[in-house]
C-alpha positions in Angstrom: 22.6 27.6 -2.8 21.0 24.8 -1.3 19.0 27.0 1.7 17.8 29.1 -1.4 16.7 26.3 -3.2 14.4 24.9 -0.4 13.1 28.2 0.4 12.2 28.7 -3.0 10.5 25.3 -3.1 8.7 26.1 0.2 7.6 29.4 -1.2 6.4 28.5 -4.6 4.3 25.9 -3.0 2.7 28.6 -0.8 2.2 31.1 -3.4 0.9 28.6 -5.7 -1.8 27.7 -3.1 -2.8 31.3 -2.8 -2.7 31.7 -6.3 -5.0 29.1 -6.8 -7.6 30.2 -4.4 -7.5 33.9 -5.4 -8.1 33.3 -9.0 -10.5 30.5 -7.9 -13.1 29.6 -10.8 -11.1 31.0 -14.4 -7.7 28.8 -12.9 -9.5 26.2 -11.7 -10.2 25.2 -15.3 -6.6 24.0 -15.6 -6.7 21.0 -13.4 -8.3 17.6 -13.2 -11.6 18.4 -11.5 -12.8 16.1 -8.8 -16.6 14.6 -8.7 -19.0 16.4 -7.2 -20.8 14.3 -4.2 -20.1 13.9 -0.7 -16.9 11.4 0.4 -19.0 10.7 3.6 -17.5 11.4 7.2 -13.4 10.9 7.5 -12.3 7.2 9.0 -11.4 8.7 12.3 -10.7 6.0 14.1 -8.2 5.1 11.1 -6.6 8.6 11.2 -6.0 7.9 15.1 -4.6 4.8 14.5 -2.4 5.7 11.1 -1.3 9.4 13.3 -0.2 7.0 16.3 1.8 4.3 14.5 3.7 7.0 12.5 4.4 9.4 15.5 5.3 6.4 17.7 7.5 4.4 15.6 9.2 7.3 14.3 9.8 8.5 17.7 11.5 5.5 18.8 13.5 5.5 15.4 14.8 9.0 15.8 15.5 8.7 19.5 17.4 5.2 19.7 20.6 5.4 21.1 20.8 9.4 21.1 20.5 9.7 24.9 18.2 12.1 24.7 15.3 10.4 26.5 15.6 8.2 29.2 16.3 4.3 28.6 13.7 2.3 27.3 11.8 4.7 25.7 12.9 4.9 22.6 12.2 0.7 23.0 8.5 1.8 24.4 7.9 3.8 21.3 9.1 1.4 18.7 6.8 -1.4 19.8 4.0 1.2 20.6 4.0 2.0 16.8 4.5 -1.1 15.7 1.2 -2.4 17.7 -1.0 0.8 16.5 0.4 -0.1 13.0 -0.7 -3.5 12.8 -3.7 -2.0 14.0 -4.3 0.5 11.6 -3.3 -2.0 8.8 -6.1 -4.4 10.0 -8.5 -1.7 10.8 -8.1 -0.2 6.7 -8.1 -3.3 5.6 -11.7 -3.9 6.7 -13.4 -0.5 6.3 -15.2 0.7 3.3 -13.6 4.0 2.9 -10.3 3.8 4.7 -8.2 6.5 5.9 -5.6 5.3 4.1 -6.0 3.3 0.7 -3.3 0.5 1.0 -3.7 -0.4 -2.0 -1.0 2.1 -3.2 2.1 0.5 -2.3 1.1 -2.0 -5.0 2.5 0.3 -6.9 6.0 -0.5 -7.2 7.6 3.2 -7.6 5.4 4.5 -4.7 5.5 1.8 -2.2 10.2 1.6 -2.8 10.5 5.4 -2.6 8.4 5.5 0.2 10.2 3.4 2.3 13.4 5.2 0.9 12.4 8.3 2.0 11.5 7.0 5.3 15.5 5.0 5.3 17.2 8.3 4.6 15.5 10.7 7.0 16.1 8.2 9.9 20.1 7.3 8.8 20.1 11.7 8.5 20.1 11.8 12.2 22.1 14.9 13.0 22.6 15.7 9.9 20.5 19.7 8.9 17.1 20.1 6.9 19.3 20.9 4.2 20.9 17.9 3.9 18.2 15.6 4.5 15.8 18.2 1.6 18.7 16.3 -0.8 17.0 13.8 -2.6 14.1 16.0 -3.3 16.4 18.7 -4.5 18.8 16.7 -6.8 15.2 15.7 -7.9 14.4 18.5 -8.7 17.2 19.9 -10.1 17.7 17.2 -13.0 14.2 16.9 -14.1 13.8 19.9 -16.8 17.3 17.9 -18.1 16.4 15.0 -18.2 12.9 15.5 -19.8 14.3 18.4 -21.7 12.0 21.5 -20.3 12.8 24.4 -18.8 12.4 24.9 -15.0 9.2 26.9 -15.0 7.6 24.0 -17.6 8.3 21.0 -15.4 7.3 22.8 -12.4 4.0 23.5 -14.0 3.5 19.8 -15.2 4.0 20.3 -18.7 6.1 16.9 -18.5 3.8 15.6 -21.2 3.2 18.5 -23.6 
């Protein structure tokens, strides 16, 4: 039940992509539409430094005390990421168009079920895809219920209709 529900997921995500491009212009009339003009060039030196800090830190997270790298490493990675995170911090921080907007985890919901999300996948250590897909599943699973649509509505974001 639970494999067919995360391939479903994974699937419907894919499909709706594809769907999206193929009918292009007619179902593209559905959703928000962003600003024409040009964003400018990415903040690649923030992308290096965000990409590092993540990789890094969750490396040493994931590998701490598994044995399945030599000794230290795990130690190496950890304050590896934490360095490259304080610089990223500093670095979007100071930048006109960071790579990534910290003013986001001002908001309370986003900021607590990020670092939630980033709690449970580490404390999921050996545990399958499956289990650790859980909290977006049970998500998913009570939100037609609890807003009173059907599945097909509150996957196509008719939450507010």
């Amino acid at each position: 039940m639970v494999l067919k529900t995360i391939v479903a997921v994974s699937f419907g995500a894919s499909l709706g992509a594809l769907l999206r491009l193929a009918l292009s212009e007619s179902f593209n009339a559905t959703f928000p539409a962003i600003p024409p003009g040009n964003p400018g060039p990415p903040d690649r030196i923030g992308l290096f430094l965000i990409g590092g800090a993540l990789a890094l830190f969750m490396f040493g997270l994931e590998t701490i005390g598994r044995g399945v790298v030599p000794q230290g490493m795990p130690q190496v990675g950890l304050g590896l990421g934490v360095m490259f995170g304080w610089a990223a911090i500093r670095h979007c921080l100071r930048v006109k168009r960071p790579a990534l907007d910290l003013s986001l985890l001002k908001i309370p919901t986003f900021s607590q079920s990020t670092l939630a999300g980033t709690l449970f996948r580490v404390g999921a250590k050996r545990q399958t895809a499956a289990i650790t897909a859980m909290a977006a599943i049970a998500a998913m699973a009570i939100q037609p219920e609890w807003r009173g649509l059907d599945g097909s509505r509150a996957g196509c974001g008719d939450a507010g209709a």
